[in-house]
N, C-alpha and C positions, 0 to 999 in steps of 0.2 A: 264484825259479826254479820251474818245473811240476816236479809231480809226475812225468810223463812223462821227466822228462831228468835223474832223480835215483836210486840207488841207495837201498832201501829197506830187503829183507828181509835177516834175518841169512846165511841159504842164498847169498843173491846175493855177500855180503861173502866167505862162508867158501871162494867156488869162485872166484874173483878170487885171493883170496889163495893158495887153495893150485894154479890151472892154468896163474896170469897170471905176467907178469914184473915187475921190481921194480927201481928207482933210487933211490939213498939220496943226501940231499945234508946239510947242517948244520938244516937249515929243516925239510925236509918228507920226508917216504917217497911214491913214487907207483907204485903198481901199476895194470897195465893188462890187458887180456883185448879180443880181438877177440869183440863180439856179431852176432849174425843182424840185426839189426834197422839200418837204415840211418844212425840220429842217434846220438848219443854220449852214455852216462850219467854223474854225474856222485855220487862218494859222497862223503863226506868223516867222518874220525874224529880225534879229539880225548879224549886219557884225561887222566882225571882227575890222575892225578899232576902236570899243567900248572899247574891252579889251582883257585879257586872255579869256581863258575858264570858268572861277569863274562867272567874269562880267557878259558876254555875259548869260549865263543859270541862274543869279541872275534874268537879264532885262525878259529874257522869262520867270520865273516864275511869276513877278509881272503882266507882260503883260494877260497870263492866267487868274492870277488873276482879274484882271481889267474885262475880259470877263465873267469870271461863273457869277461875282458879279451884273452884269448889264445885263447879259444875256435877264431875263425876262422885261428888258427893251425896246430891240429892239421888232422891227418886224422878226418874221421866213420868214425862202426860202430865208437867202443872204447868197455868200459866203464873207466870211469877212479876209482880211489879214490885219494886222497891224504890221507897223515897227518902231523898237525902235531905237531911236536918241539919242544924247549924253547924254542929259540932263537930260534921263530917270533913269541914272544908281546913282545919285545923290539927284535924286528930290522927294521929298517929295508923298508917294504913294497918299495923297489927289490932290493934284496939279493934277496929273498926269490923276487919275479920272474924275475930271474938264475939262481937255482938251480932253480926249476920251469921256465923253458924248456930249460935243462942237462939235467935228469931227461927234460923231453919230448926232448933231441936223442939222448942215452944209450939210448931204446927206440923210438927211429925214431917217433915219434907227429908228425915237423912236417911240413907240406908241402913238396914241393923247394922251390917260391921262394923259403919262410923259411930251410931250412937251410943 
């Protein structure tokens, strides 16, 4: 993924979390903020309590995955952070889909055709 389409700084994290809105599902937390900018960024966090090092960059690759895959599902202009929870590192990548477009339908993030 570009730099460009990715949540970086910790200020960007901290004003997501505390302006944006929020859906919790078993899997994952997805907080979202409408940005000025026309394309969709994308963050993603994974704490250490998950696991080693292995875990934790398994969960953020699937996590990724989960977004290029439904990308053109959403709506453009959010910033997007999702965090992976226990259950992620375990759970079946369908499931997990399931409950990240759940979370996108719960903050209005899907296009009308998908929803």
């Amino acid at each position: 993924m570009k730099a460009a389409v990715t949540v970086k700084e910790n200020y960007e994290f901290r004003r997501i979390y505390r302006k944006g809105r929020s859906a919790v599902c078993p899997y994952l937390v997805v907080y979202c903020l409408k940005n000025r900018a026309g394309g969709s960024r994308l963050g993603v966090t994974v704490s250490k309590k998950l696991g080693h090092a292995v875990v934790r960059n398994r969960v953020r690759r699937r996590i990724r995955e989960l977004y290029r895959l439904n990308r053109d599902k959403m709506q453009s202009g959010w910033d997007v952070i999702i965090v992976g929870r226990s259950r992620s590192i375990g759970g079946s990548f369908q499931k997990m889909t399931e409950a990240y477009l759940d979370c996108l339908r719960r903050l209005s993030l899907l296009r009308e055709e998908d929803a």
